[in-house]
Residue frames as qw, qx, qy, qz and C-alpha x, y, z in Angstrom:
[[0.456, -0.792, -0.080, -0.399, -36.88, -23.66, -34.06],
 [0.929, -0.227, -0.112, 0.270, -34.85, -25.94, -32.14],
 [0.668, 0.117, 0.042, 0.733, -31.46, -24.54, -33.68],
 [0.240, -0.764, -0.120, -0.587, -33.21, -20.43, -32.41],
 [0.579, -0.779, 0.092, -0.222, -33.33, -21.16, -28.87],
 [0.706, -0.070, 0.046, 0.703, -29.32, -22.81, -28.96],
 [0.549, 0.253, -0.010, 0.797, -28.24, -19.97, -30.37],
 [0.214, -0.759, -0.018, -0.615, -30.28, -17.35, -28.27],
 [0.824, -0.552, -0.115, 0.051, -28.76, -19.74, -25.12],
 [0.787, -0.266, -0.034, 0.556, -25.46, -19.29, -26.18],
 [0.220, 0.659, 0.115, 0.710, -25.50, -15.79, -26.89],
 [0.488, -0.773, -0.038, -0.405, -26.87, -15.24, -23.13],
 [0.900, -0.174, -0.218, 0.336, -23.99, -16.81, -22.14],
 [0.470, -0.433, 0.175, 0.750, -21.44, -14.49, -23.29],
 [0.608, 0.463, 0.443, 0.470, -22.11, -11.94, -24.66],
 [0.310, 0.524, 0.061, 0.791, -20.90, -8.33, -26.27],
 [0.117, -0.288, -0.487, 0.816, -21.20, -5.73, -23.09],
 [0.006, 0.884, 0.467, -0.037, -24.51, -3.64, -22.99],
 [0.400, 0.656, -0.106, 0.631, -23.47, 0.07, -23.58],
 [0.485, -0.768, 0.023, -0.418, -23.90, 0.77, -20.07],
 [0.863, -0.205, 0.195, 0.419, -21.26, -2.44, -18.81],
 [0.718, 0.341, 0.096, 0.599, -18.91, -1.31, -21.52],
 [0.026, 0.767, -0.095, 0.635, -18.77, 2.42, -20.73],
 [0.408, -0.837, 0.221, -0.290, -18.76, 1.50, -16.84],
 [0.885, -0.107, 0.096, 0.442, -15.64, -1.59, -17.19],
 [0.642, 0.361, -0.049, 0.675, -13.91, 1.11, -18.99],
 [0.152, -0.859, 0.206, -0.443, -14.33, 3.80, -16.38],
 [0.878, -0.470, 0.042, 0.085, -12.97, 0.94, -14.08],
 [0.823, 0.039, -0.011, 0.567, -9.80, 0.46, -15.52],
 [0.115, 0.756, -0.100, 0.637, -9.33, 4.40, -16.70],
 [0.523, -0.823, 0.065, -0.213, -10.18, 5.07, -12.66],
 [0.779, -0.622, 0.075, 0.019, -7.77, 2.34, -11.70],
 [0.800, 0.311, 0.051, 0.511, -4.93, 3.06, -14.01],
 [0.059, -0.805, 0.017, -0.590, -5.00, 6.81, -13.13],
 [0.648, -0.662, 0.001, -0.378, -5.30, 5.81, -9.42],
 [0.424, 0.142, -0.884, 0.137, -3.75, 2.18, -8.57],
 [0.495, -0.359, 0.379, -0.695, -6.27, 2.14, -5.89],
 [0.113, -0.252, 0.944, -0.179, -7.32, -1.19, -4.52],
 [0.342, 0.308, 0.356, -0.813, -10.70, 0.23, -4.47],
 [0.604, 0.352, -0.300, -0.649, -11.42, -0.98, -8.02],
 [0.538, 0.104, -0.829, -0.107, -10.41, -4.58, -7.28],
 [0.775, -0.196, -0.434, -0.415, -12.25, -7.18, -5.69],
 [0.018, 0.534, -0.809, 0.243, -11.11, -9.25, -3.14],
 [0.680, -0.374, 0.456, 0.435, -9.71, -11.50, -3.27],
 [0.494, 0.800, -0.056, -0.336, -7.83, -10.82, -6.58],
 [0.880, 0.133, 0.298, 0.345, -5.20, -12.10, -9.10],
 [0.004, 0.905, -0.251, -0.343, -2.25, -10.41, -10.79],
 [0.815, -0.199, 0.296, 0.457, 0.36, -11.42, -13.17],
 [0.084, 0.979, -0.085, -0.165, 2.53, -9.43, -14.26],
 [0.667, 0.598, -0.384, 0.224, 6.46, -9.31, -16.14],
 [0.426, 0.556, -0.558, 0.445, 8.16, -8.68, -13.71],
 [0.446, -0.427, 0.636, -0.462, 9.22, -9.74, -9.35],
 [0.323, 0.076, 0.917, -0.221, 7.23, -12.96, -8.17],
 [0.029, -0.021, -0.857, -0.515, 4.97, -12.63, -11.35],
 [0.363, -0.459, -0.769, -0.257, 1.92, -13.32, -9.31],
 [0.086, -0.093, 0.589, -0.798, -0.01, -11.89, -6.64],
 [0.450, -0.355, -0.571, -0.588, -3.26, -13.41, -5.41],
 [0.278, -0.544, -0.675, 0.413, -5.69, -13.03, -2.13],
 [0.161, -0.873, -0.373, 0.269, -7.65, -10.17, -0.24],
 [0.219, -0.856, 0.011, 0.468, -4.45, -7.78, -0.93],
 [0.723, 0.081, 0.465, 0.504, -3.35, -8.59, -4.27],
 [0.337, 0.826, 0.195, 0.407, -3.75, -5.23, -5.82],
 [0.261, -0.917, 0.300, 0.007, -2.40, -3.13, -2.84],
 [0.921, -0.150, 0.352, 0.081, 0.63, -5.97, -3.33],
 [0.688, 0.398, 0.447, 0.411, 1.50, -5.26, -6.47],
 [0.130, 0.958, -0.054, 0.250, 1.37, -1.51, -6.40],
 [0.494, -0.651, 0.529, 0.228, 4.54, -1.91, -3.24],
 [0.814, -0.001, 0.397, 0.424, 6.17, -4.88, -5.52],
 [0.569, 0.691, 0.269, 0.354, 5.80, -2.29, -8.52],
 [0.068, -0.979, 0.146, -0.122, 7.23, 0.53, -6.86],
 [0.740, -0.538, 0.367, 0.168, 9.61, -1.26, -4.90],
 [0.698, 0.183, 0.379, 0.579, 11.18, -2.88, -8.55],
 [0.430, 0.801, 0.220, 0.353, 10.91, 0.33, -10.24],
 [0.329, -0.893, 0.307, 0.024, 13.45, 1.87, -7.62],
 [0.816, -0.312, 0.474, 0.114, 15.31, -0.93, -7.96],
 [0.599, 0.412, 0.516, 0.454, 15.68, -1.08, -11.62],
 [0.169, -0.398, 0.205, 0.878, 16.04, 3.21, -11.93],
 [0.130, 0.596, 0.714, 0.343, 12.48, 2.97, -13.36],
 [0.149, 0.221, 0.136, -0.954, 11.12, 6.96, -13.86],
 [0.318, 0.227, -0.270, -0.880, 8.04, 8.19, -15.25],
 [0.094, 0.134, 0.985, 0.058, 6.14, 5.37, -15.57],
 [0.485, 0.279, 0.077, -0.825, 2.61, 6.01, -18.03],
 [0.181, 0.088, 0.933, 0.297, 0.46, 3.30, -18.97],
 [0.347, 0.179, -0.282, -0.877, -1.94, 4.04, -22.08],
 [0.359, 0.144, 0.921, 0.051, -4.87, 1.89, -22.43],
 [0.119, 0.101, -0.512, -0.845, -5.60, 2.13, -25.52],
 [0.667, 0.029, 0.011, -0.745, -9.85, 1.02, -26.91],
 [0.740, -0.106, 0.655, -0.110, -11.17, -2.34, -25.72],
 [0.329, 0.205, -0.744, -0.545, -10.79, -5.09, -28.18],
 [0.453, -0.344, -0.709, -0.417, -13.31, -6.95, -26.32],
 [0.315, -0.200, 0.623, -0.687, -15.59, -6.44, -23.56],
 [0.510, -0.254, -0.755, -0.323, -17.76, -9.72, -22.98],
 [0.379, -0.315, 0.344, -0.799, -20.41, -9.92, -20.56],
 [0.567, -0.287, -0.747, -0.195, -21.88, -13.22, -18.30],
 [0.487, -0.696, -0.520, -0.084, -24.44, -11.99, -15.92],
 [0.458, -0.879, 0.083, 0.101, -22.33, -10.29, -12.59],
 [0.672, -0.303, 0.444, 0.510, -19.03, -11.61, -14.29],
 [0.439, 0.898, 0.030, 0.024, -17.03, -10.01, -17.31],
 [0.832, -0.022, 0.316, 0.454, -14.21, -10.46, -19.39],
 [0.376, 0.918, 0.113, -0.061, -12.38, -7.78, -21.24],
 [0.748, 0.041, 0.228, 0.622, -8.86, -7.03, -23.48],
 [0.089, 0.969, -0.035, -0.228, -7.15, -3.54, -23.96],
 [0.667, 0.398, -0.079, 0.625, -4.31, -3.23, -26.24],
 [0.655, -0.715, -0.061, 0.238, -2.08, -1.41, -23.61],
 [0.592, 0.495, -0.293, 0.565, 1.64, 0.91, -23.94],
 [0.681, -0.705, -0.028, 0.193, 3.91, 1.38, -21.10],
 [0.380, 0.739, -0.226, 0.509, 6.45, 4.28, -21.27],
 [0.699, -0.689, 0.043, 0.188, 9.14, 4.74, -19.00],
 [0.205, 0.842, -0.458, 0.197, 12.84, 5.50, -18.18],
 [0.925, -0.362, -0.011, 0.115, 14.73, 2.88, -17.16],
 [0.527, -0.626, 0.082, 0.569, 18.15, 4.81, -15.48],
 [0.006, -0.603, 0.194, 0.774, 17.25, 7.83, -17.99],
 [0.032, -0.080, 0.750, 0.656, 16.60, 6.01, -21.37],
 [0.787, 0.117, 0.226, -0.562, 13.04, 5.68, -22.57],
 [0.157, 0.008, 0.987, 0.043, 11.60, 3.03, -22.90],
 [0.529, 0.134, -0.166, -0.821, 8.47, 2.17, -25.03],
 [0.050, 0.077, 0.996, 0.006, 6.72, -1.45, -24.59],
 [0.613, -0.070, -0.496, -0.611, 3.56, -2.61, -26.88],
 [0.082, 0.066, 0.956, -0.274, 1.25, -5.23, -24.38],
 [0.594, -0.446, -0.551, -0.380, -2.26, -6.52, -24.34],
 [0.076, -0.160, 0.686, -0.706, -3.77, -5.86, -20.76],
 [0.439, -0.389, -0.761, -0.277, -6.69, -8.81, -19.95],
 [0.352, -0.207, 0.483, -0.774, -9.27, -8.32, -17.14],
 [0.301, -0.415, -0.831, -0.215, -11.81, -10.09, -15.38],
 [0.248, -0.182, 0.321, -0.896, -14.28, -8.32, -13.35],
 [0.170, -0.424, -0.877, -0.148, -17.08, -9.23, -11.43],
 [0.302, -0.642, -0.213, -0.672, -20.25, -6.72, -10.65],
 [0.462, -0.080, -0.664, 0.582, -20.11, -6.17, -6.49],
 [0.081, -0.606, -0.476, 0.632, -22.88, -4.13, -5.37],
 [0.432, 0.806, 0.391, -0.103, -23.73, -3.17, -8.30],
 [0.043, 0.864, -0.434, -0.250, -20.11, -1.89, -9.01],
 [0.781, 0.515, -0.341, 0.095, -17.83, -3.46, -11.79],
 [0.579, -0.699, 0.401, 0.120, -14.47, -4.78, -9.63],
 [0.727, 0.479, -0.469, -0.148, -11.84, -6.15, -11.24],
 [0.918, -0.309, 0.172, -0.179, -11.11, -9.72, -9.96],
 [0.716, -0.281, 0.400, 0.499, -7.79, -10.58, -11.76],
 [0.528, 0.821, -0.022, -0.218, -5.79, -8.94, -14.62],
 [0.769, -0.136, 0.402, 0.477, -2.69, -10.09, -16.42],
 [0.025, 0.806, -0.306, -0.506, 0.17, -7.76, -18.39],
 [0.854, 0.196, 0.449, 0.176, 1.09, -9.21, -21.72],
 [0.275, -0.494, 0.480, 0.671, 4.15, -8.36, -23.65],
 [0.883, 0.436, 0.121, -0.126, 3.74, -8.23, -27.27]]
């Protein structure tokens, strides 16, 4: 009995997303990949990313990142720029907080050539009025 309620404690810890989490983390990202709006992130927030100063974190870290991104992609004769996120490999859920991994491609031109780059894109989110946000997310090369 004992070795029941462990494992029904650490299941309520963390666990798999309800369909209703999972379907509304992934309208988050879809919204905020489509978008870049700030609107889907929290705030304060976290970034890291490949490329500039790597990091961005506080109240404006999402609007931040969209100027840094643009800004390098001028710099660097970045076009076109389409990131695919591809079906979660995991959405976990603890209580208002939530964890989740997208295998992730990022096409582009960099001064005319494509470019094609495989990555893993993590999230964390936390639930804000009842709305998913996403509190920090980090780009991973593969």
């Amino acid at each position: 009995m004992r070795k029941i309620i462990i494992a029904a404690a650490l299941a309520a810890i963390a666990s798999p997303a309800a369909a209703s989490d999972q379907t509304d983390i992934e309208a988050v990202v879809k919204g905020y990949n489509s978008a870049l709006s700030p609107s889907y992130c929290a705030s304060p927030a976290a970034i890291i990313d490949e490329f500039g100063q790597h990091s961005w974190i506080g109240a404006t870290a999402c609007a931040d990142w969209a100027a840094a991104f643009n800004a390098d992609a001028k710099a660097n004769g970045i076009t076109d720029p389409v990131v695919t996120p591809g079906k979660p490999e995991h959405i976990l859920v603890n209580g208002d907080r939530a964890y989740a991994v997208f295998p992730a491609t990022y096409d582009f031109k960099e001064k005319g050539k494509k470019v094609h780059e495989k990555s893993s894109w993590t999230f964390a989110f936390q639930k804000i009025g009842g709305q998913w946000k996403i509190a920090a997310w980090t780009w991973s090369l593969h």
